[in-house]
N, C-alpha and C positions, 0 to 999 in steps of 0.2 A: 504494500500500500504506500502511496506516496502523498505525502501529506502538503499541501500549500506553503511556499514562506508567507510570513506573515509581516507585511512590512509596518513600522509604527509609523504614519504619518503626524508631522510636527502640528501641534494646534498652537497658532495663531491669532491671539486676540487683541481686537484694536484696544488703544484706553480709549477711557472716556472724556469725550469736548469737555473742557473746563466750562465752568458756568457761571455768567457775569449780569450779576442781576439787571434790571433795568433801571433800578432806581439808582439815581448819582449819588444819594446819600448812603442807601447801604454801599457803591463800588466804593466810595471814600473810607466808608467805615473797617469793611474786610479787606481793604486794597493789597497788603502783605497777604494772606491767604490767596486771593483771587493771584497774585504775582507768581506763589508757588506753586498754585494750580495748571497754570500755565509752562510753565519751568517743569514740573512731573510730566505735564503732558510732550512737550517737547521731546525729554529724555526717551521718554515710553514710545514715541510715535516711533524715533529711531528704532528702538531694540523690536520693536514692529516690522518696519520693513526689512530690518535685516531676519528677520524670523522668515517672512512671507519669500525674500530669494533664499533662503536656505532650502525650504520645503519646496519652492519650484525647480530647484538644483537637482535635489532630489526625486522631486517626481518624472523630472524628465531623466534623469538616468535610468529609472525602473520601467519608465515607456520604451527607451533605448530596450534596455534588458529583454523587456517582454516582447519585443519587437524582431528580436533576436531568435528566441527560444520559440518564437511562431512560424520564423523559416524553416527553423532544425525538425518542427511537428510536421509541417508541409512536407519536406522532402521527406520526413519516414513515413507519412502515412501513404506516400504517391512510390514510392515503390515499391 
């Protein structure tokens, strides 16, 4: 019996929009919070897109791969 690899695909989660009240007196009041919010999100978007090219590095290698192993099926099941 031959069993499937089983690949882990990377999950990928975007952060969340910072959120900037509409009132100018709360932005005034939380403006350090609102500034770090901003700052986490930036840091986060980053290690986001490098997450989302990692995983498509990856998935295209394994398309490669399967892409491979379906000529090698082809040619033994045609002769």
């Amino acid at each position: 019996m031959v069993l499937p690899e089983i690949a882990a695909a990377a999950s990928c989660y975007p952060p969340t929009k910072p959120f900037v009240p509409s009132d100018p007196q709360a932005v005034r009041e939380y403006a350090d919070l609102i500034r770090s919010d901003f700052e986490l999100y930036i840091r986060d978007i980053q290690s986001y897109f490098r997450c989302l090219e990692e995983e498509r590095a990856r998935a295209f290698e394994e398309a490669r791969e399967v892409s491979q192993e379906y000529g090698r099926f082809l040619q033994t099941v045609d002769e």
